[in-house]
N, C-alpha and C positions, 0 to 999 in steps of 0.2 A: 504493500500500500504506500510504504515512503518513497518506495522509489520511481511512483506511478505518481506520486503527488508532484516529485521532483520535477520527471520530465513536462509534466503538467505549468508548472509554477510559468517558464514563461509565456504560455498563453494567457497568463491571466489579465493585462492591460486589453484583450480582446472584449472584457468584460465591461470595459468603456464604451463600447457601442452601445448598453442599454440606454445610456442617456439619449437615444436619438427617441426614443418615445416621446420625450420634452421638446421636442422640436417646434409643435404647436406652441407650448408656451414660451420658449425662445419669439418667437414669432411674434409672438403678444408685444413682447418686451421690445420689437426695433420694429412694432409697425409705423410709430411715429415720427419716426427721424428715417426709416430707408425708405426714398422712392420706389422701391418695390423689395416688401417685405419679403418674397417667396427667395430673389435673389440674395438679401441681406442675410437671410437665415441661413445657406447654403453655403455661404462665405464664411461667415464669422462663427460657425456651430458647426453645420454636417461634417465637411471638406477637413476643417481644421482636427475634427474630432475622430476622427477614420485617419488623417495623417497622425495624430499622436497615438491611436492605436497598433498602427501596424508600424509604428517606427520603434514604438515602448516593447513591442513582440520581437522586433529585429534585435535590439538593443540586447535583450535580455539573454536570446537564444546564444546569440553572438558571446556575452560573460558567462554562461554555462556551458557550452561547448567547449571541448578539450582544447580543440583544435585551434581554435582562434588565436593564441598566443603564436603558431607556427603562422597564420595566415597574416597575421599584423605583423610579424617579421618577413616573411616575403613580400609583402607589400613595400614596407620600408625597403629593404634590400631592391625592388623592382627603381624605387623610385632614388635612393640615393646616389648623391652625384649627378641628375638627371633635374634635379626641382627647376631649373631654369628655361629649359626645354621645355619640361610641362606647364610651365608657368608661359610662357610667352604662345604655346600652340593655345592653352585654355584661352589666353586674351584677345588671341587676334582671332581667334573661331567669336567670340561675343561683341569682339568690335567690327566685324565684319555684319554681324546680325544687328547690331543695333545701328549700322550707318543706313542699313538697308531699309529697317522699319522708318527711321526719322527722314532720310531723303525722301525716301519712296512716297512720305506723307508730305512732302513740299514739292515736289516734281509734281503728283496727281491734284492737289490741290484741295487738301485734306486737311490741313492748318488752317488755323483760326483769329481770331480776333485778340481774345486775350489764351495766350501772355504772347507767342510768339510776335502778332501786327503790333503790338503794345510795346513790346522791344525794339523791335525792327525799325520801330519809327523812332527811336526812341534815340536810338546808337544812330541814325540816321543821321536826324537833326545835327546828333554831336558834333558826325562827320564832315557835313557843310557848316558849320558853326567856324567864323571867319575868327574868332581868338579863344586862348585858354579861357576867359573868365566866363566868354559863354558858354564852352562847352561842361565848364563846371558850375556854370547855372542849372544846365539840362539835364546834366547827371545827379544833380542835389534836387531833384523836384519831385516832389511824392516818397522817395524813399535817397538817400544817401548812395550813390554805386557810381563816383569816380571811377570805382573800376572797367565802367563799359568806356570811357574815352581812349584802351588798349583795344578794345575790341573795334570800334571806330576808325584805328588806323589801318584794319581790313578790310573797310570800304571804302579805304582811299587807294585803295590795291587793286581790287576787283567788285563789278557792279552783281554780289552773289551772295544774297544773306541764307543761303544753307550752309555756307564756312562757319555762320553759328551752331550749327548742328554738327557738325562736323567736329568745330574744337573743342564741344561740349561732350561727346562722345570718346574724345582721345583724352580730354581731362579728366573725367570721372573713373574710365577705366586706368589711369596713369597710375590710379589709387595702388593697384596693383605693387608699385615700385618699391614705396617706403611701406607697406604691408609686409612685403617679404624680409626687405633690411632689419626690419623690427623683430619680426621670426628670427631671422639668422642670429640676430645678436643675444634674442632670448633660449633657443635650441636650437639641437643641430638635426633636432627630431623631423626627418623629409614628410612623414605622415601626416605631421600637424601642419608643419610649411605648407603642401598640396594643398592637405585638405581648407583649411582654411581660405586660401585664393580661393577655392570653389566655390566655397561659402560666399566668399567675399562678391562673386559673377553672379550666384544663383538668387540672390536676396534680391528681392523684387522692388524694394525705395530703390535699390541703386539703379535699376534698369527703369523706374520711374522718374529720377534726377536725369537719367542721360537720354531719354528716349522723345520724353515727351514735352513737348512745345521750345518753350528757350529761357532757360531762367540761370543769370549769373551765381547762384546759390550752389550750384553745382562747383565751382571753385573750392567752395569751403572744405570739400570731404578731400582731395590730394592735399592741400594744405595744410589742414588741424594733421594730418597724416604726415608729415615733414615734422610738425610740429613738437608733435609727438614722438618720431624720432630723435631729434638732436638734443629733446628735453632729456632722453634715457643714454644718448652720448654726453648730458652736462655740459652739452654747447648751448648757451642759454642766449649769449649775446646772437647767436646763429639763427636762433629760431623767431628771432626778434623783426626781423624781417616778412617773414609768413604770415606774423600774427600781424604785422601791419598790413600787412597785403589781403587779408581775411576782413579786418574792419573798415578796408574798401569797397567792401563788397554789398551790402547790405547793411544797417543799424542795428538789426538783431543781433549779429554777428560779432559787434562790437562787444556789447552781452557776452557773447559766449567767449572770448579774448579775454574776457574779465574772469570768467567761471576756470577758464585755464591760468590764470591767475592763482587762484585758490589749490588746483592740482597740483601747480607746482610748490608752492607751501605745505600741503600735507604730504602729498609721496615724495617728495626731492625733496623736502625740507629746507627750500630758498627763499629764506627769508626776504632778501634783500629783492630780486628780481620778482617773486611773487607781490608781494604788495606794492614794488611799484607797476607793475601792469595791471593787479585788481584796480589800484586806484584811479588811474591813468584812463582806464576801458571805463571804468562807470563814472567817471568824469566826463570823459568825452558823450556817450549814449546819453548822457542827461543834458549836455552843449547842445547835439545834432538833434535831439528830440524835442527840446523844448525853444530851441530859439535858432537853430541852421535849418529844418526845415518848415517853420512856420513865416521864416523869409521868403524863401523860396516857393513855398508852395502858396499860400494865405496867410497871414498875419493873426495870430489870436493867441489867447494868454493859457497860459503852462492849467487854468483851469479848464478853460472852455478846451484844449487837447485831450483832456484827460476826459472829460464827459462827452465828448465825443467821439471817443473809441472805442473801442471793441472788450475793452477792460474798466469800464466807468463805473460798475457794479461796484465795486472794490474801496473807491474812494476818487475825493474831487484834488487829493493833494498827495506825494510819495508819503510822507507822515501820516493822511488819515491814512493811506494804502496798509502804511504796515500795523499801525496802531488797531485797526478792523481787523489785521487776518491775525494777530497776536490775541484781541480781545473776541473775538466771536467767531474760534476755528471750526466751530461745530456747522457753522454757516456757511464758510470757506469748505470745507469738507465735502457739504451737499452740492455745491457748487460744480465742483469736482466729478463726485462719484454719480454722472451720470452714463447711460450707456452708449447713447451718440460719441462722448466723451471718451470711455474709456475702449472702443473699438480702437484708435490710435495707439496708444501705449501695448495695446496686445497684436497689434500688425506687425510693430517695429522689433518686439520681444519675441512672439513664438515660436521663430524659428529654432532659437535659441533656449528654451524653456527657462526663459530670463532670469538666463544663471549669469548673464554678464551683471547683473543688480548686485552678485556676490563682490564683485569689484569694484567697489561704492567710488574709490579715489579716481581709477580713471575713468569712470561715469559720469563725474559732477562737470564738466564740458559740456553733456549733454543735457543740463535740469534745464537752460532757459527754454531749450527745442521742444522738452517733453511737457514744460508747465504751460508752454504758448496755447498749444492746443486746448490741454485742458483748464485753464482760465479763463479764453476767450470764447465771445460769445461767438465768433463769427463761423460760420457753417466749414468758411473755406481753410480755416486754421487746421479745422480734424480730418481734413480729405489726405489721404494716406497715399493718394496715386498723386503725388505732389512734391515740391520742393523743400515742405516746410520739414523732411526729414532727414533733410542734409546734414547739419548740425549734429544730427544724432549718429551716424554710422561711424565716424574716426573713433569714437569715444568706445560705442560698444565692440567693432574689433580688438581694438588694444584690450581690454578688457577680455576678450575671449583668449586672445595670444597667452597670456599670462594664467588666465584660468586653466587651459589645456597642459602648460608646463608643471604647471601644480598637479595636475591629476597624472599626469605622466611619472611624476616625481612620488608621489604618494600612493598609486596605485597600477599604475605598472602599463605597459601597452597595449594590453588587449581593453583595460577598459576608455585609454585616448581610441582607437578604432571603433569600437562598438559606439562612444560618444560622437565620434564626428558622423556613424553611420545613421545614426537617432537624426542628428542634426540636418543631413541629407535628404531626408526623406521627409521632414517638417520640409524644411524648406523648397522642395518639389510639391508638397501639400497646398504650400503659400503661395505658389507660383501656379496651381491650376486652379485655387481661389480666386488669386487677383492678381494678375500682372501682365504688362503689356506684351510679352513674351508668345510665341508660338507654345509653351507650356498650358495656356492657361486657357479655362472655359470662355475669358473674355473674346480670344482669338476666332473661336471659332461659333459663338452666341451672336447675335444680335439684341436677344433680350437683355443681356449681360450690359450693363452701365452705360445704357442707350446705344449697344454697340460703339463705343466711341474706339474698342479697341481693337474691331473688328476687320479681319482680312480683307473687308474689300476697302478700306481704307486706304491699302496701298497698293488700287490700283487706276486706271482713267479708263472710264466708261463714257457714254455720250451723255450724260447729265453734266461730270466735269469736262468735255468738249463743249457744252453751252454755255457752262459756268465762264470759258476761257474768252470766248465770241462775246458773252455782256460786260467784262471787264473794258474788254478792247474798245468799249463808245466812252471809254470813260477818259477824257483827254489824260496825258501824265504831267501836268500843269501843275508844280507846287503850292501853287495861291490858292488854285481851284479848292473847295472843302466837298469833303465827302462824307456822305454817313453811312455807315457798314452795318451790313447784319452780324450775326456773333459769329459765325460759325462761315464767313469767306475771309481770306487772307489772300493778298496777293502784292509783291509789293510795288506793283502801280499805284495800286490802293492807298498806301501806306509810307511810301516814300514823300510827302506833299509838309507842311504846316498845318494844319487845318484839319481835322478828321474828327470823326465820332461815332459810338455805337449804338444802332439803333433800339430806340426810338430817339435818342436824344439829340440835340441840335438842328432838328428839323426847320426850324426858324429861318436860319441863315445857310440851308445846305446848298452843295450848287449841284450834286447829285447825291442819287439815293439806291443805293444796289442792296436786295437782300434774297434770301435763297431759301424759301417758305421751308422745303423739304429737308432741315438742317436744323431742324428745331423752333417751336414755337419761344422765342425768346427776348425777353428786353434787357439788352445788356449782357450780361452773364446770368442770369435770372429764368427760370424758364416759369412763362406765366400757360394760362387755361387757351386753348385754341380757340375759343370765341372772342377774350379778348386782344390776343395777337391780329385775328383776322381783322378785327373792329376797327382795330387801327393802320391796319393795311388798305382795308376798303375805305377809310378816309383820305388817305394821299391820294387815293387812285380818283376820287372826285374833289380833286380839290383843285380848283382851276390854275392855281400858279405852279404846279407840275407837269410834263408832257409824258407820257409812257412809250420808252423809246424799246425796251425790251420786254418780252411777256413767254417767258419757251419753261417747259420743265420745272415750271415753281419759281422758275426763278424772274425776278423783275429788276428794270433798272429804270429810275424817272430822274429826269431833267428841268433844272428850274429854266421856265419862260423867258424869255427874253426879257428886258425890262429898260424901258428909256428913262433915260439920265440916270443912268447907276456912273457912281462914281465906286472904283478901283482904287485904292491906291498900291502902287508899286511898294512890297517889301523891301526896305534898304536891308542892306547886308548885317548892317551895326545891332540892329533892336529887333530878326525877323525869327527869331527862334525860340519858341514856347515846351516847354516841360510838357512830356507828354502824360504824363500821370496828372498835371492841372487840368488840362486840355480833358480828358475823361473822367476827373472825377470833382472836381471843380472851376467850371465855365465861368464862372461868376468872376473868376480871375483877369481873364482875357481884357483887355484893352483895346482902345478901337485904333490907338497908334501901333497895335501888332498888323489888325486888319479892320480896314472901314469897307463900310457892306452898305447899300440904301437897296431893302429889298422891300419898301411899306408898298 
């Protein structure tokens, strides 16, 4: 009987499937936050719960079986003296796959509004922007990213903004480099080296940072990754550079500069260079936040920012902030512990069965990325097929690095093999869940997250052959203003001064293109198809538009002619507007950028 219970023992995580009978009430619980619960359930319950079953079955069979200790020496012995080799065939197999998804979706014409036309125009501006101060006007507006006027000098090279896609795709996977340097300097163990890279390709935020639209946020994850190396060679002066080049990139970031501040205080115990970068970063994040970009963008006081953002719940001053979450954590708590909420923290962890949480020191990098989401009210903070997880991957590999030498160390090689094979199969689990990957149900669903991740995404059908013929009435007239559906990108569209996303700016448009069968939507927003149409069927009668286009959903109108319109000519000096004012605050625009008489 013992020795029938034994071989028994590791089926028993198979015992995990009874939970799918709860699957109803899983249900219950995300019918309110997932646009479609049946897919929400499938994701975050079924998929995940049948991956940690038959990974917890492998895991186990694997540390009971005799043999495994022979099997994780020939693996090792396979791969020793070879890591490099395998390391560069595994990278250039996933950077070849992920140039293909992200072109493929900018050549067919499968890109969209926001984020990519939102950059596009954005680095654009920079690029014709006649001096530094304006181009670091256009890079300080809406958010802090200096960093895109490096990206701007490649389109003073070539008229081809899929080079964003492109460097986006060799920079996230670059990650790769200092990943391994970090392995090699912590073990000489090939098993954990390999396996690790793999981990490091197969984790679905990484393949969502590099893959999808265009976000300079992607920078962050090879950098804090430098960072983090030279910190564990006590090149401190060395990494000092990174970590500026990180808080060019975004303000969050700046944050997180600071939170690496504190790593280097607790695990290197540097006093000296740790507090002056904590101080330094959350000096600065309170300069750019509170008075660099309310120049830049609108002008308003350190109150009216704080109650106007996405974290205003919390308090109207940094003192009531902390004084509220110190005196009424039970309310900061509930805040927290919801499940829209904590869907995020368990996307970024389960692969991993957030055992990198055991390595609290080099995690704390990663608290501002992980508290963003769950603090913020904003919907797009917890989307996990997004940028806002960048932040978080440098922190949690290091952390796994040093976990797996601990387990190596303290329990011997068969159970680092069985743990990275657990980890493999979670993370295949994650990837037919959700990720943009040929892995995953998204690839090949259309019901799946509106199809947005779907195979025919990359390819050109005769919808976007029409989509191409209504772009082309669109003159490429910088003055010109356009106003865009959410879901066309093109950068005739987007190359101009003047643009906006439909419904907004209609006032002063000088055309209007949008592409019905692309989502009913205002903005980034997707509203009820009676009132999308409602306002569709109003331009179409509204006499100071002509319909110059009408094929396949798709429309383009043309404002009227109009006598005595005065124009005026943009000078070069004052013609270049922040393209984050321009979409998310109009009210800013000046008529000395552009004068319009369209009454």
């Amino acid at each position: 009987m013992a020795r029938i219970r034994s071989r028994l023992l590791p089926f028993a995580p198979l015992l995990f499937l009874n939970f799918l009978f709860f699957t109803e009430k899983v249900k219950s619980l995300v019918v309110s936050s997932a646009p479609n619960p049946e897919v929400g359930v499938m994701r975050y319950f079924v998929i995940p719960l049948v991956g940690l079953s038959i990974g917890a079955t492998i895991f186990l069979l694997l540390f009971k079986w005799e043999k495994s200790d022979d099997l994780a020496a020939r693996c090792e012995m396979l791969l020793q003296g070879k890591e490099k080799k395998f390391l560069l065939g595994l990278t250039f197999i996933f950077l070849l796959l992920h140039l293909a998804l992200s072109l493929s979706s900018y050549f067919t014409h499968h890109l969209g509004f926001f984020d990519f036309g939102v950059y596009d125009a954005k680095i654009w501006q920079i690029s014709v922007a006649p001096n530094l101060e304006e181009k670091l006007k256009i890079a300080s507006t809406g958010h802090l990213q200096p960093i895109l006027i490096l990206y701007s000098l490649g389109y003073s090279l070539v008229d081809f903004p899929g080079i964003l896609l492109i460097l986006q795709a060799l920079a996230t996977l670059s990650g790769v480099i200092p990943l391994y340097l970090l392995c090699k300097r912590k073990t000489d163990n090939s098993l954990i080296i390999v396996g690790l890279t793999l981990l490091y390709l197969l984790y679905p935020p990484l393949a969502f940072n590099s893959i999808v639209d265009f976000h300079p946020d992607h920078l962050y994850i090879p950098i804090l990754l430098w960072a983090f190396y030279f910190a564990e060679e006590n090149k401190y002066i060395t990494l000092l550079p990174f970590l500026l080049l990180g808080c060019l990139i975004k303000e969050p970031y700046v944050l997180g500069a600071a939170f690496f501040g504190i790593y280097l205080l607790w695990r290197h115990k540097s006093l000296v260079f740790g507090l002056c970068i904590l101080s330094f970063c959350l000096v600065l994040f309170y300069e750019v936040t509170f008075h660099v970009l309310p120049q830049t963008t609108f002008p308003q006081s350190e109150k009216t920012i704080l109650q106007g953002s996405d974290f205003s719940y919390l308090g109207s001053s940094p003192l009531s902030i902390l004084s509220n979450t110190m005196l009424h954590p039970l309310s900061f708590l509930k805040r927290i512990l919801q499940v829209p909420k904590l869907r995020f923290p368990f996307f970024v962890l389960y692969p991993f069965i957030f055992l990198p949480l055991l390595r609290i020191k080099e995690f704390v990098p990663a608290f501002p990325f992980l508290l963003i989401p769950l603090l913020s009210t904003n919907l797009h903070h917890q989307n996990v097929a997004s940028q806002y997880t960048a932040g978080i991957i440098p922190p949690l590999f290091v952390g796994l690095i040093l976990l797996f030498v601990w387990v190596k160390d303290r329990f011997g090689q068969r159970i680092v093999f069985a743990l990275l094979t657990l980890m493999v199969v979670l993370s295949l689990s994650l990837n037919l869940a959700h990720s943009p990957l040929p892995f995953s149900v998204n690839f090949w669903s259309k019901s799946w997250s509106f199809g947005r991740w779907h195979y025919s995404n990359y390819f050109k059908r005769e919808h976007e052959k029409q989509l191409e013929k209504a772009i082309d009435l669109i003159p490429k007239d910088a003055r010109l203003k356009v106003v865009i559906h959410s879901g066309i990108y093109h950068k005739r569209l987007f190359h101009r001064f003047d643009f906006d996303c439909f419904p907004k700016g209609l006032e002063n448009a000088d055309y209007l293109i949008l592409d019905n069968t692309r989502g009913y939507l205002f903005c980034d927003q997707r509203v009820s198809e009676t009132e999308y149409l409602d306002k569709v069927n109003q331009i179409k009668q509204n006499p100071r538009f002509n319909r110059i286009f009408d094929r396949s959903g798709i429309l383009v109108f043309k404002r009227k002619p109009i006598s005595n319109t005065a124009r005026l000519l943009i000078p070069p000096s004052n013609s270049y507007v922040g393209v984050r004012a321009l979409l998310f605050h109009p009210q800013t625009l000046q008529s000395d950028f552009f004068q319009r008489d369209h009454q």
